[in-house]
Structure formats: C-alpha cells, structure tokens
C-alpha positions, -999 to 999 in steps of 0.1 A, spaced: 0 0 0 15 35 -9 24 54 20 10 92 27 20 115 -3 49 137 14 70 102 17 63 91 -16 89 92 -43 73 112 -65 65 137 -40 99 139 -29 117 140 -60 102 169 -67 108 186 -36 147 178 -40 146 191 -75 130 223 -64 159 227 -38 189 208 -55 212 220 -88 201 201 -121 242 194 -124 236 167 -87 225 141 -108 199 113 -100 203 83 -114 166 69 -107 136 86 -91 134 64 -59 141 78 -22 154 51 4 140 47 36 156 21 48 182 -7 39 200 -41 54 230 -57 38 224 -60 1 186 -49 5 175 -13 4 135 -5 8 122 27 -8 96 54 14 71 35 -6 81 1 8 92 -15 -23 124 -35 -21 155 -34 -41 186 -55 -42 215 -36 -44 240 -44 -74 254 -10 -70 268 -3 -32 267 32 -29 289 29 -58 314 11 -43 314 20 -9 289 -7 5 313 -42 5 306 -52 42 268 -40 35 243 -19 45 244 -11 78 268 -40 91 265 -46 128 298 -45 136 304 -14 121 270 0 137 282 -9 169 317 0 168 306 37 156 278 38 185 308 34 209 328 59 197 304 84 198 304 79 237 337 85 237 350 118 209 335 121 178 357 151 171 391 169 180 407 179 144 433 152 148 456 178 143 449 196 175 436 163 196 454 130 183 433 97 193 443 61 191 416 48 163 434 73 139 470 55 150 454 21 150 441 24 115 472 38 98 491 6 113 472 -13 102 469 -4 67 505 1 66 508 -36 70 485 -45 47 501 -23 17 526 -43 -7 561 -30 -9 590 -39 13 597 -7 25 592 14 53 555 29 49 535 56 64 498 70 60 473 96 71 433 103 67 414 128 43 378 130 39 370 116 5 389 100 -26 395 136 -42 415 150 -15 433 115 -9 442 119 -48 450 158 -43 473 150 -15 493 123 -31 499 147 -65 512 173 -34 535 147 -19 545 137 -52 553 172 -62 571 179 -25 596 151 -29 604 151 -62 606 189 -67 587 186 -103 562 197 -110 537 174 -140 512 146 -139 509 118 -162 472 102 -160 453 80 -182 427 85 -209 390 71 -195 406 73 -160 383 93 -129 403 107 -98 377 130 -87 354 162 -88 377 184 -76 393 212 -101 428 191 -99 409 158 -94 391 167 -129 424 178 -143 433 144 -137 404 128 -150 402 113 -186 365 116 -195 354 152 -208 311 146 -204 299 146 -177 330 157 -151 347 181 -171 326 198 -193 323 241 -186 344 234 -157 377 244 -174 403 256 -175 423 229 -152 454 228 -135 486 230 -156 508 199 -165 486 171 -166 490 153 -197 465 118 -204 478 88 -220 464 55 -232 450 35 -210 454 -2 -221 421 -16 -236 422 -47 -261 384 -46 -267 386 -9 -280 419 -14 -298 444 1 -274 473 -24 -265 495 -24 -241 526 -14 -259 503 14 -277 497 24 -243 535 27 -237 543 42 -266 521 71 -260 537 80 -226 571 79 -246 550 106 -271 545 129 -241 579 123 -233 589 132 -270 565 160 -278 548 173 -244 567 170 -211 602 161 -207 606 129 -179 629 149 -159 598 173 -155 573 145 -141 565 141 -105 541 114 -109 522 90 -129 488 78 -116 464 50 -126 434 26 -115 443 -5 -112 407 -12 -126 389 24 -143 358 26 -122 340 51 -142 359 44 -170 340 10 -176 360 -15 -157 390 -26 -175 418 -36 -149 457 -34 -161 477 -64 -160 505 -74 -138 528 -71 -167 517 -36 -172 519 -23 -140 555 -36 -137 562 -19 -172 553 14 -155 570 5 -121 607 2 -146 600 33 -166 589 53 -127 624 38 -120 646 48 -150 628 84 -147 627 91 -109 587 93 -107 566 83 -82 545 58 -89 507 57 -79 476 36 -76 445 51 -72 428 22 -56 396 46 -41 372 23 -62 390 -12 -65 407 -11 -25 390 -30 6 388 -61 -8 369 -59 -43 390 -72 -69 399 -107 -43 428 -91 -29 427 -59 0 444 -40 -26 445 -44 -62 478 -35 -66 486 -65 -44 480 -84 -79 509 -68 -99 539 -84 -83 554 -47 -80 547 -19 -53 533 14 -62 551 45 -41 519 56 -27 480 41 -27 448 62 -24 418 45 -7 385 55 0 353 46 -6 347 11 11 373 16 33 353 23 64 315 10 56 297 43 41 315 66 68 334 89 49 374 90 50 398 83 25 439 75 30 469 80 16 498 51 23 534 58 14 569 49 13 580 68 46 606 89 22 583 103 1 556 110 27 578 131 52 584 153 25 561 182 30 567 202 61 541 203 94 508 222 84 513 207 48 485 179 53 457 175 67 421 186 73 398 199 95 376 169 94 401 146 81 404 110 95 374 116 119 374 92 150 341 77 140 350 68 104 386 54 122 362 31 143 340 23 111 373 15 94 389 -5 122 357 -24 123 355 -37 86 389 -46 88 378 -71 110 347 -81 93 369 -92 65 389 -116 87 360 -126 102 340 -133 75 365 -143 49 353 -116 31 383 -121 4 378 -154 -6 338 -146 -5 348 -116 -33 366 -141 -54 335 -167 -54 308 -137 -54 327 -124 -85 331 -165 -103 293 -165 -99 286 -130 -110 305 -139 -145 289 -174 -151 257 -159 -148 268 -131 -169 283 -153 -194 249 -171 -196 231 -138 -204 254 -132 -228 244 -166 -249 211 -153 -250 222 -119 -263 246 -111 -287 247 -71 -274 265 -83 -246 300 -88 -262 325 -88 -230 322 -101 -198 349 -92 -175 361 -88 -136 384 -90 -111 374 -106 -82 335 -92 -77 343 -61 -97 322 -74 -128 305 -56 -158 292 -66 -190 296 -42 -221 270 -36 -248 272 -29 -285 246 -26 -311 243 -60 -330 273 -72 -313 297 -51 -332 327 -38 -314 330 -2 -333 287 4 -325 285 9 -284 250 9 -272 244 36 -249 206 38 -252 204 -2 -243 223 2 -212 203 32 -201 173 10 -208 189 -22 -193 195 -4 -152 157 17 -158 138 -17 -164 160 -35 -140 153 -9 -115 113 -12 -121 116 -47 -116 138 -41 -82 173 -42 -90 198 -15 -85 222 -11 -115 252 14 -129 262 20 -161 293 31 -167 327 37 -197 342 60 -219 308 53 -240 282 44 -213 278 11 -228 288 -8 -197 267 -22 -168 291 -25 -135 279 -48 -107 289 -39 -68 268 -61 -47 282 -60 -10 304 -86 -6 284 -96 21 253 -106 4 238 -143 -1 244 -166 -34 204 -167 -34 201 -129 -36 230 -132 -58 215 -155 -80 175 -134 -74 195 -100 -89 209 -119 -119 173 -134 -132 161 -100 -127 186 -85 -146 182 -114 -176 146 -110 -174 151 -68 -177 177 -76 -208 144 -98 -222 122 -68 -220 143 -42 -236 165 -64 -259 
C-alpha cells in the first residue's frame, strides 16, 4: 500500500529538484527509507537488491552490525578533535594497520582525508614535494575526482569536465590499455614515450597515476605485466608511482588492494570509498621517504580522519577476517560472470564479460559489433531493471557498460534473485 503523499517518491523527488542543482544528478527517481546488507527499501516500501553499493562503498553491506556498533561506541567517547589539535588512538590504530597491509618492502607511512578527491589531491602534493617537479601523467578514461585538480586528472570530458575548465597546468593523459577498443598495451607505452617526446620532458614529471581497474571508466583492470612496465619506466625516470585504488581497494578485486596483484609496489595508494563501511574518510599510504616530505601544516584537514570513520574502518577490517570476506569476493565475482556469461548466450549485445574478483560488468554494442557501443540499451537495461527491483550502474568512456557492486556480504540466493532480474530486464528491452 502506498504510504502518505509527502514520503512518496514522486513527491519527494520533486521537492529535491525544487531545492537541488540540475548538475547533482539522479540516477533513478526512488528515495530510500531504509536498507539491510544488500537490500535497500524505498519510502514506498518496495524492495531493491543492491548491485550498485553506494557505488562502491557498501562491501561489508548496508548497515553491518559491527560497524554499527563500533561507531555507537565511539560516539560515547569523541567524535571530534581535528586530529591535528587532539590526536586519538583509532586514527593511529588504522594507519598501522593499513600500513601492514600495503605491498612493498619498504618502510610505509599513512594519514586520513575525507573523501577519494582529497586523498588523490594530496598524493599529487607529496608527489610534487619530494620530487621537486612539477607534472602529472594520467590516463585516458581514467576518474580521480570532482575536484578542479581531481578533474584535471580525469580522462573523460562529459559529464565531469565539461564548462568546468580551465584545469590545473601539466597534466597530460595517456592510453589506457584496452584490447576490446583497440588500445594495446605497448600502444599504451608508446604514448607516454610521445608525451615524453612531444609534451613534457621525464625529468619534468612528479608522478604517474592510474586505476588499477577504471571505475568510471568502464572497468578494465591493467595487467601485472603492465603495472610492472610502469613501475621500470617510474624507475629509470625518478617518478613516483601511484595507484588510485579509491574504487578497486577494501577487498573488491579478491585481494585488500588491487595493486597487491601486480607483483610490483606502487610509491603511494589512495583508498576510499569502502574503506570504512559508508563513513566517509579516504587514506593516503606511502613509502616513509616520500611521505615526510612536506613540512608540518602541509597535510591534513579539518575533518580529516574523523574518530568515527577510524572506528568504522577499524571495524570492517575485522569483518573481513572474520568473514572471509576475500575469498567470499573471489566466489561472489566466479558466480557474478557465469551468470553473466549465460546472459550473454542469450544476447549477442553483450559482447564482454569481464572482472576482477567481484568487480564485474558486462559491455554492450549494437548488433554485437565492437565499433557500434549501445548507450541507449544500457540506459534501458539499469531503468527496467530498476522497475523490476534491481539496483544497477552504467558506466565507460561510451556508457555502454553495466558495473555490478553487490556487497560482498550478500547471499548466493540474492546473488542469484539480482541476476534473473537482470536477464529478465535484458528480455524486455532487448
């Protein structure tokens, strides 16, 4: 039974358009009330599962009572002092703890922003402070943030950078390596050697960045091979080298860290995102040399690293020990691409099936042909989907691609309920 007409959705969609900027986007016209691991339940009472975790921010679930609890408790205790004035243990706790966790057999050390931007911001600064250089190498499809340099960084002009110009100097883009759309790892190489020849000079650079996996980008990881390609040419040319694991980190491509994968160690990580359970904070994790580079007052934030998200994030590094909730990626993400696989018999649109670990999407093309992406079927795809009750993103350089982030928490029977609602959704609109 529909509830009273001020907590419908309709009713309060319109009230947030009335009061929000057209440029805060909404991807569907629902309003949550309420949710529970992998579930969410709109003000209207209808149920969703949840394929999409807050985009990436949900892999212990909705509301995980460990992290519930462990928050609860630090409220009784601070829930803020500016670390910077006030220090408190969680904050020290956390860092060790993710310091032993990072790869690389050096001496490490981290701190605690607010959200993935800043974490990426900061690194750039530490980057610039050690190395005394001043540009950034990126890559093409890549997303680091909505921040002025966070945009400067990322490789997608609609919808993050458009009439937001100009950006921060010396950032140049370069391939990202991507089979399906042509790009190959050695063209990716070659075109950092092209800014080398015709853009920036390698004596200039302070940093080359990268996903391990592009998040918005439409979910095409690297391989090992690559990522130590890039670690030898960071060598030959003094640059640091980082991963911006704020999408791919706590534990969604099988491993804690992506990176973890490559059999090389980036300089310096970014995390956010999952890292504490839907309480925002965000890290950066270092080798100790670069780190200390900028002087006191350099980093930080006011709100940076706030006890309660240092509880949240103490608390779901448990849960994954706990729970196993490394090995439950790996087998979440096996199922997610045999049933995606499946689908894909049944529809020839659906020409790649990829993850890594549970970080799984399936791209679309018109007819099935590679040079053809179908936009206006993915679009359709997540809105039918949705009407049926399952949460979906679309994502990629050509918003052909259909990511799936169920916690990593949730059942193999709700699994298994959000993938024959999806195949029926791709029935209805194919």
């Amino acid at each position: 039974m529909q509830r009273e007409a001020h907590l419908n959705n309709a009713a309060l969609m319109a009230r947030r358009r009335a009061a929000m900027p057209t440029g805060l986007g909404q991807t569907y016209d629902i309003v949550a009330d309420r949710a529970e691991n992998a579930e969410v339940w709109d003000v209207e009472g209808k149920r969703y599962i949840d394929f999409a975790g807050g985009i990436a921010v949900l892999n212990t679930g909705h509301r995980h009572p460990k992290i519930v609890e462990a928050v609860k408790a630090q409220l009784d205790k601070v829930h803020h002092t500016c670390f910077q004035v006030l220090a408190y243990e969680p904050y020290i706790d956390l860092a060790e703890r993710l310091i032993a966790k990072a790869p690389g057999d050096f001496q490490k050390k981290a701190f605690f922003l607010t959200t993935g931007a800043e974490a990426v911001e900061n690194a750039v600064k530490i980057a610039r402070a050690a190395t005394k250089r001043s540009a950034i190498i990126a890559f093409g499809g890549g997303f680091h943030g909505r921040t002025l340099l966070g945009m400067g960084l990322t490789g997608k002009v609609a919808p993050y950078k458009a009439g937001f110009g100009p950006f921060p100097a010396e950032i140049y883009h370069a391939k990202y390596p991507n089979a399906l759309h042509g790009v190959s790892e050695a063209d990716a190489l070659a075109s950092i050697e092209s800014l080398f020849k015709y853009d920036v000079e390698a004596e200039r650079v302070a940093a080359i960045i990268i996903e391990p996996v592009q998040g918005e980008g439409g979910f095409y990881a690297i391989t090992p091979s690559f990522a130590q390609a890039l670690r030898a040419l960071c060598d030959r040319h003094g640059i640091v080298f980082i991963a911006d694991e704020v999408q791919t980190g706590a534990g969604r491509t099988g491993t804690w860290l992506a990176c973890e994968q490559w059999g090389v160690a980036p300089d310096m990580i970014t995390m956010a995102k999952s890292m504490a359970g839907g309480f925002p904070i965000s890290a950066v994790i270092g080798k100790a040399s670069l780190m200390d580079a900028p002087g006191p007052g350099g980093l930080g934030g006011t709100y940076a690293g706030s006890p309660l998200a240092c509880a949240a994030a103490l608390a779901v590094l448990d849960v994954f020990e706990e729970e196993n909730l490394l090995e439950r990626s790996k087998s979440i993400g096996a199922r997610l691409v045999a049933g995606l696989k499946k689908m894909a018999g049944a529809h020839k649109e659906i020409v790649d099936v990829r993850g890594l670990g549970a970080m799984v999407a399936i791209e679309l093309f018109k007819d099935g042909d590679v040079h053809k992406p179908d936009a206006d079927l993915t679009k359709r795809l997540c809105a039918e989907a949705a009407r049926r009750g399952l949460i979906l993103l679309s994502c990629g350089s050509y918003a052909n691609v259909v990511r799936v982030l169920v916690p990593l928490t949730a059942s193999d029977a709700l699994i298994d309920e959000g993938l024959a609602i999806m195949a029926d959704a791709f029935k209805a609109v194919a």
